[in-house]
N, C-alpha and C positions, 0 to 999 in steps of 0.2 A: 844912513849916509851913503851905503856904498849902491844901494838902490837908486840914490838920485845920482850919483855916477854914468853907474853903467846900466841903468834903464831897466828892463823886463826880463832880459835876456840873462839865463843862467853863465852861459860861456862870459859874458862882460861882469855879472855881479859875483863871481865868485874870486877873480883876482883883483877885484876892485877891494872886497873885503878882505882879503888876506893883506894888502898893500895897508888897508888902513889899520888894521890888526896889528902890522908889523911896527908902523910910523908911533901908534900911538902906545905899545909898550916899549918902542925904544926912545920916544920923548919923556916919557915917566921913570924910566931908567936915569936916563941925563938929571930930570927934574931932582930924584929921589937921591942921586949920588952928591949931587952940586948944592942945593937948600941951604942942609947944613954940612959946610966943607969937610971936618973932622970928623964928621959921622953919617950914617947914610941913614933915611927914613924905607922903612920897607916899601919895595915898588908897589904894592897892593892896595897902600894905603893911597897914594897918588892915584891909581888907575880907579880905583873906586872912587874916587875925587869927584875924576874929567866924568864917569860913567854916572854919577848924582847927578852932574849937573845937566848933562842930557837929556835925564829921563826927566828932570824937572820940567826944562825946557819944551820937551816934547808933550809934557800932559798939560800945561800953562800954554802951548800953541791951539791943543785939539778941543781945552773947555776953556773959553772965554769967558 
């Protein structure tokens, strides 16, 4: 993702990927505290979640 961002260029993909790094452990924080209100789910399990369904999507794009 952060390659279709910031293109070829190392100077553009590498805070393209630390920004999505950041966005996307701190939306699985929120996700992980808020779920279930009285208790938190570990953030790992969330981020392995969004990180499934990725790689799902990406191998489901690359073989038809």
């Amino acid at each position: 993702m952060a390659r279709s961002f910031g293109g070829v260029l190392h100077g553009r993909v590498l805070p393209a990927a630390a920004a999505l790094g950041a966005a996307l452990l701190l939306g699985s924080d929120l996700v992980a505290r808020t779920l279930l209100a009285p208790q938190e789910l570990p953030v790992g399990i969330v981020t392995a979640s969004v990180g499934a369904c990725f790689v799902i999507a990406m191998v489901l794009r690359r073989h038809p």
